[in-house]
VEXNUBA-189519 format. One line per field, with one value per residue (C-alpha): x, z, y; residue in three letters; residue number from 1. Coordinates in Angstrom, 3 decimals. Example, Ala and Ser with C-alpha at 12.3 -4.5 7.8 and 13.67 -1.06 7.14 Angstrom:
BEGIN
u: [12.300/13.670];
w: [7.800/7.140];
v: [-4.500/-1.060];
aa: [ALA/SER];
i: [1/2];
END
This chain:
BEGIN
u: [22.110/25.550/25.514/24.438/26.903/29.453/28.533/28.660/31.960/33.253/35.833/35.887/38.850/38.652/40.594/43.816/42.402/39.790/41.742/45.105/45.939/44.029/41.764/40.336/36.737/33.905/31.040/28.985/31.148/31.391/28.029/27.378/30.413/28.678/25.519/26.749/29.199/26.123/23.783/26.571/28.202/25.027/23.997/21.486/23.037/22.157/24.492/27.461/27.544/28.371/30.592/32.114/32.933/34.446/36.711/37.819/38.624/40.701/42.769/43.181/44.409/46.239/48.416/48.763/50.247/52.573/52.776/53.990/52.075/49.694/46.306/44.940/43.747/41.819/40.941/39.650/37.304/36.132/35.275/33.570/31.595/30.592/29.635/27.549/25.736/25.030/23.283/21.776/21.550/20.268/23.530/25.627/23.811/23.407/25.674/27.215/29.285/32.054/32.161/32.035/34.852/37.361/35.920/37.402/40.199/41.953/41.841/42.804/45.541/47.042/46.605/48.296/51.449/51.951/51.024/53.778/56.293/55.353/55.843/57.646/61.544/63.364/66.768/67.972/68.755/72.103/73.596/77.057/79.364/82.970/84.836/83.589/84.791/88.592/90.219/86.975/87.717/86.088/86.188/86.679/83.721/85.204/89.140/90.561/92.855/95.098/93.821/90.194/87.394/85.252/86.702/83.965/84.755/81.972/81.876/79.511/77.194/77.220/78.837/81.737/83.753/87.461/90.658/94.560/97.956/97.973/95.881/93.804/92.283/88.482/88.320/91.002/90.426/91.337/91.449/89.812/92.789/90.860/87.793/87.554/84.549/82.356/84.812/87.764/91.278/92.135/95.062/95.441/95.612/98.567/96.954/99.366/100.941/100.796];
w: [204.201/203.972/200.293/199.117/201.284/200.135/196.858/197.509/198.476/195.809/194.131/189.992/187.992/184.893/182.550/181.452/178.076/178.538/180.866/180.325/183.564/185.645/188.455/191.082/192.495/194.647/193.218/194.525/193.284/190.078/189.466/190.407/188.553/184.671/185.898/186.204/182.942/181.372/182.303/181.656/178.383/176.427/173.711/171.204/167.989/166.570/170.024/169.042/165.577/167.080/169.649/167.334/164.657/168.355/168.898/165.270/165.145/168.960/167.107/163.510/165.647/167.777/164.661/163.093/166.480/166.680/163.307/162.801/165.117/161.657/164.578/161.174/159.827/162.763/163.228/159.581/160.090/163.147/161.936/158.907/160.356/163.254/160.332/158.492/162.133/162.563/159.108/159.583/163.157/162.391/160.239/163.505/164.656/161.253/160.137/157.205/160.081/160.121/155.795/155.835/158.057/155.860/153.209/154.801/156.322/153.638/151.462/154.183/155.188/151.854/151.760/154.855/153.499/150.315/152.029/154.677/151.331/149.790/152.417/154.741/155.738/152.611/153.978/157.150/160.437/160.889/163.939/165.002/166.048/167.549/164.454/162.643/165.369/164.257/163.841/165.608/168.505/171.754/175.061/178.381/180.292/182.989/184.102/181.898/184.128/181.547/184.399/184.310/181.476/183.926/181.874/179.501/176.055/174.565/170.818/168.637/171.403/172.610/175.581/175.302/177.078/176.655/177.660/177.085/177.617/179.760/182.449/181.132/182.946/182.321/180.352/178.108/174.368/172.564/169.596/168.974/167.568/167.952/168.854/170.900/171.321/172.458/173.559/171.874/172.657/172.680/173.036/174.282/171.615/172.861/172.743/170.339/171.924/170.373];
v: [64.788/63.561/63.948/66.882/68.546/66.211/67.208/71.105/70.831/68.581/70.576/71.134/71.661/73.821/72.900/74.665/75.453/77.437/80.376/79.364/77.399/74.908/76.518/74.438/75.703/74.572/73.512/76.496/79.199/77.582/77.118/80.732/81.876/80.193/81.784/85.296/84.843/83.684/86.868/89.062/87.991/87.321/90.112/89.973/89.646/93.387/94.742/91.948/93.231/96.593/95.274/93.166/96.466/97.950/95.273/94.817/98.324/98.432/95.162/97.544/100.491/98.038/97.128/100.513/101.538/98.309/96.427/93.203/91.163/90.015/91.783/93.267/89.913/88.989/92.975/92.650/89.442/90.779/94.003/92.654/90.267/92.929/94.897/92.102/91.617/95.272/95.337/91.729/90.364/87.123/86.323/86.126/83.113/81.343/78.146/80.247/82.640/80.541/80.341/83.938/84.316/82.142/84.003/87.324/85.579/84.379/87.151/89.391/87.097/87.020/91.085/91.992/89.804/91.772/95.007/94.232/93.310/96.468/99.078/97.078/97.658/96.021/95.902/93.601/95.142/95.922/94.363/95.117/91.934/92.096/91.655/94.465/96.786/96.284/99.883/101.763/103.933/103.976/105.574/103.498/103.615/101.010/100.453/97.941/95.117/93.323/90.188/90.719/90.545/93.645/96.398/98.373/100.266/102.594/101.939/104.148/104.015/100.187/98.946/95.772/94.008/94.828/93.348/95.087/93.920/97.336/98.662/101.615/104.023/105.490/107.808/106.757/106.656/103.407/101.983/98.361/95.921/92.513/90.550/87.675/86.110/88.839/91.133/92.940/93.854/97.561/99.883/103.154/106.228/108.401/111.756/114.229/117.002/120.533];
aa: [UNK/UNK/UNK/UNK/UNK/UNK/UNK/UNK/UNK/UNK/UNK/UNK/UNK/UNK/UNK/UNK/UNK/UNK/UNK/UNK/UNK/UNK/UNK/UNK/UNK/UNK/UNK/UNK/UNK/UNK/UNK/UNK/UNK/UNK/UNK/UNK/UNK/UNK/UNK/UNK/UNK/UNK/UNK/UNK/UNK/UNK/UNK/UNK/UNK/UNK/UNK/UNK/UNK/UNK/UNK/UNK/UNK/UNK/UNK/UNK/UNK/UNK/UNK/UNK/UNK/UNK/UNK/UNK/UNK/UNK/UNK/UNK/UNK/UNK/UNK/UNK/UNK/UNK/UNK/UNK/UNK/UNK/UNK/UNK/UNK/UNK/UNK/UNK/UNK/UNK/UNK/UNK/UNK/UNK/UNK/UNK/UNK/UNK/UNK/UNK/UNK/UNK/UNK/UNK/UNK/UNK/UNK/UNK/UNK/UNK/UNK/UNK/UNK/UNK/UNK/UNK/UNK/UNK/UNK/UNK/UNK/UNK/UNK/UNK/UNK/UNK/UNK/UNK/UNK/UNK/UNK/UNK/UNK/UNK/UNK/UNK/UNK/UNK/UNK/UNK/UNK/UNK/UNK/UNK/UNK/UNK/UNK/UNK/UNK/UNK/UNK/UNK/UNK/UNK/UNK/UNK/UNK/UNK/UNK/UNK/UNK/UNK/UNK/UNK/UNK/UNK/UNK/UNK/UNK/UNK/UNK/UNK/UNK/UNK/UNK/UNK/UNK/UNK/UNK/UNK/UNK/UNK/UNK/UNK/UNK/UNK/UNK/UNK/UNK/UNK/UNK/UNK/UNK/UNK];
i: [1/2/3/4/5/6/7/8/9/10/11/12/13/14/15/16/17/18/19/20/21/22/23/24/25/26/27/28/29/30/31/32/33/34/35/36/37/38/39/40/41/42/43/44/45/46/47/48/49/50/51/52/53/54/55/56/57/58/59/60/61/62/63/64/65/66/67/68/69/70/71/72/73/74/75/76/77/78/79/80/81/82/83/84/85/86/87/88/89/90/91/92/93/94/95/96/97/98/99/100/101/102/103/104/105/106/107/108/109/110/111/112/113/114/115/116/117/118/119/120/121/122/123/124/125/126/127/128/129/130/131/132/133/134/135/136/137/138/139/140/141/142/143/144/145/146/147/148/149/150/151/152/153/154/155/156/157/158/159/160/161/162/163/164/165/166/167/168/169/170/171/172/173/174/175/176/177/178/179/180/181/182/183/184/185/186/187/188/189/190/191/192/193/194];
END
């Protein structure tokens, strides 16, 4: 009696690559656990074709909505071969699946790339570093402390750091006379008097 209980409380590790991390169950639980999965995931192959077309089309949509992320390829596959399952059920559990997935893969693969080329931005973002802010004006967003690096300038709508050889209170205007490192050296504008 001593082992079979022994054994129903001998704990199983699943490993970390099929859900991501290692989980540690009891035997019981797991064994119920591949039971229920088992009941619950298992479609005839006509119902996977159409849940397969589902799926395919949630990943399509998925990389209309954010594109980049290369979902349409495996959106594609999917949806084809949910497609070729709806039509011919059998086909999902034959040995030429996998053959007809490459077969959409690749082409799709090499699809996606020159549709991405062809409508895809063609220039490079444009990023905005410290020297490039030399003559630019700003307005002070913090007090700038000729001692301190906690002072703020608002350039064209970013935030930087800003040192002066005088204090300058928010509010000011400046104008941007330097970079260092990432933040830049400014002097006051003296406002014109009419």
């Amino acid at each position: 009696m001593v082992l079979p209980l022994a054994e129903e409380l001998c704990l199983y590790v699943v490993p970390p690559a099929l859900l991501g991390f290692p989980v540690v169950f009891p035997r019981k639980i797991l064994i119920t656990l591949v039971h229920i999965s088992m009941r619950v995931v298992y479609l005839d192959p006509g119902t996977l074709g159409i849940a397969l077309i589902v799926i395919g089309i949630l990943l399509l949509i998925s990389e209309v909505v954010v594109p980049g992320f290369f979902i349409a390829i495996p959106g594609t596959v999917i949806t084809v071969l949910g497609l070729i399952g709806a039509i011919e059920p059998s086909f999902l559990e034959s040995k030429w699946t996998p053959l007809v997935m490459l077969m959409v893969a690749i082409p799709t693969f090499f699809g996606t790339i020159y549709f991405y080329k062809k409508f895809g931005p063609t220039a490079p973002p444009i990023t905005t570093v410290a020297t490039s802010l030399a003559g630019k004006t700003g307005k002070v967003t913090s007090e700038i402390d000729p001692d301190s690096l906690k002072g703020k300038v608002k350039i064209e709508h970013q935030l930087w750091s800003a040192i002066a050889d005088t204090p300058i209170p928010v509010g000011a205007r400046v104008e941007v006379v330097d970079s260092e490192g990432v933040h830049v050296r400014v002097k006051i504008i003296e406002e014109e008097k009419t």
